[in-house]
C-alpha positions in Angstrom: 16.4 30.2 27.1 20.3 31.2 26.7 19.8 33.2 30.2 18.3 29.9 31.6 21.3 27.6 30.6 23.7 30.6 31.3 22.4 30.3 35.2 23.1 26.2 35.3 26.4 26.9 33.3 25.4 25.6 30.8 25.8 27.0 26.6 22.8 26.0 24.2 25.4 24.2 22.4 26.1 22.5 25.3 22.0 21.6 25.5 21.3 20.6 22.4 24.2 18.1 22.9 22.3 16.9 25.8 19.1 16.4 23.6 21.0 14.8 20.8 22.0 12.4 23.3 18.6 11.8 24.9 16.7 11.7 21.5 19.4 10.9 19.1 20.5 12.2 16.5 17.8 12.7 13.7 18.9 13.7 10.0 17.0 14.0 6.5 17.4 14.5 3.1 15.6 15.3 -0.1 16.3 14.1 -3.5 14.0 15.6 -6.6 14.1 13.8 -10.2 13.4 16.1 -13.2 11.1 14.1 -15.6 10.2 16.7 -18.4 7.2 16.4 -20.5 4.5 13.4 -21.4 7.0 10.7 -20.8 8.6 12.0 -17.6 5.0 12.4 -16.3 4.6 8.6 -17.5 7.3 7.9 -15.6 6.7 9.4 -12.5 3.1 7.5 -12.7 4.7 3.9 -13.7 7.5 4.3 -10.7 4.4 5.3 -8.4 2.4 2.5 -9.9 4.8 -0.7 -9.4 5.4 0.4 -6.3 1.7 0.6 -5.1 1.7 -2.7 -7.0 4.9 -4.7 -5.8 4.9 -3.3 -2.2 8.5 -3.9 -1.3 9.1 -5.6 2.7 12.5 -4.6 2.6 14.5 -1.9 1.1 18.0 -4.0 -0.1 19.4 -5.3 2.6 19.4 -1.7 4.3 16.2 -2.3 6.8 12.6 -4.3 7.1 9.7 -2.3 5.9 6.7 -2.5 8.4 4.2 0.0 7.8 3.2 1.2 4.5 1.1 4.6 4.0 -0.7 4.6 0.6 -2.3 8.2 0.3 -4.4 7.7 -3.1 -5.7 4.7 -1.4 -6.2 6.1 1.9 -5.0 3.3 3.8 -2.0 2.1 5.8 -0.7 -1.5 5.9 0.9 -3.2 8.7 3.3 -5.3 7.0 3.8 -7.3 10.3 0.2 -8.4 11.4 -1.8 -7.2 7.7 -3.8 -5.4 9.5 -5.1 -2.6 7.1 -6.8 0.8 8.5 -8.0 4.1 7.1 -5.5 7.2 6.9 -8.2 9.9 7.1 -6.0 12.0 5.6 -7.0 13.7 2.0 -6.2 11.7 -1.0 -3.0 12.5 -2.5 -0.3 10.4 -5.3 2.0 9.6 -1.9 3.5 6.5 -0.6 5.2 6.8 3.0 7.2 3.9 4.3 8.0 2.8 7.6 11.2 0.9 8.9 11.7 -1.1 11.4 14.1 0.9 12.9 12.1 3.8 13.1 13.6 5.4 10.0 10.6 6.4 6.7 10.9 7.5 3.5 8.4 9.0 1.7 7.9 9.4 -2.6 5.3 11.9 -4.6 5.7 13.9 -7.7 5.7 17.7 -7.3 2.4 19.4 -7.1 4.4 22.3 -9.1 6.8 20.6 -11.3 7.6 17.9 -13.4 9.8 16.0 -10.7 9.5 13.3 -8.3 10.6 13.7 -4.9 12.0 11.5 -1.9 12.4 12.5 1.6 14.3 10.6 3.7 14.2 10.6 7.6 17.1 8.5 9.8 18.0 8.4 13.4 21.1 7.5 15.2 22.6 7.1 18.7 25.6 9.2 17.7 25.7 11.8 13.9 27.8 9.2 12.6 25.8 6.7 12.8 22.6 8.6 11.9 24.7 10.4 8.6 25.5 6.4 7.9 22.2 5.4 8.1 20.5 8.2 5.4 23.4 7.1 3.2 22.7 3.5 3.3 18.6 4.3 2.8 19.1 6.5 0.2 21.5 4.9 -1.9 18.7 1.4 -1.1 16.0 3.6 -2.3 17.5 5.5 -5.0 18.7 1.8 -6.2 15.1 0.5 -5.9 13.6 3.7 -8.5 16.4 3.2 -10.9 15.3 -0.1 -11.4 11.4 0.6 -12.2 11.5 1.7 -16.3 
């Protein structure tokens, strides 16, 4: 690949810019919560609860929510038409969410450890914008857990 480039003049540097600029500019994050013992497992289970039960349509003011992916359920909701289909995916204690701008997040507790993790996925036209972006969704979604006792 670097020999290919090197014949158009061209660095890899120089072609991942070019990618970045015809894909965008993607960036993620992780955030884990340590909930020890019976009540941090409690916890984990209420915060994964109220959400299944109070599925939010927006996050904040940070973005629309359109598609949501309940795992244990096996089902994905549309938030725009309703429409509800199967995942066919195995059942696991996971909610993925869809915004309308293309950016998710996704929430489960550790298979391994008493935490509960959020991944966070954001794209942008330029880094700036995309590093804005997971900023603004996590701080939304980090706000939204805080909330849920």
């Amino acid at each position: 690949m670097a020999a290919y480039y090197k014949k158009r003049n061209m660095s890899l540097w120089d072609r991942l810019q070019q990618l970045y600029v015809q894909y965008g500019y993607y960036k993620e994050d992780l955030v884990s919560f340590t909930l020890k013992g019976i009540e941090g497992q409690k916890r984990i289970g209420r915060i994964l609860n109220a959400l299944r039960a109070n599925k939010p349509e927006a996050i904040f003011n940070y973005k629309k929510i359109i598609v949501v992916k309940d795992y244990w359920l096996k089902q994905e909701t549309d938030l725009i038409t309703g429409e509800i289909k199967p995942t066919n995916l195995p059942q696991a204690n996971v909610l993925h969410y869809t915004l309308e701008d293309g950016s998710w997040f996704c929430i489960r507790p550790s298979g391994t450890e008493p935490k509960l993790k959020i991944y966070f996925s954001v794209v942008g036209d330029t880094e700036a914008q995309a590093q804005e972006r997971l900023a603004k969704l996590r701080k939304s979604v980090l706000a939204v857990i805080e909330e849920i006792e």
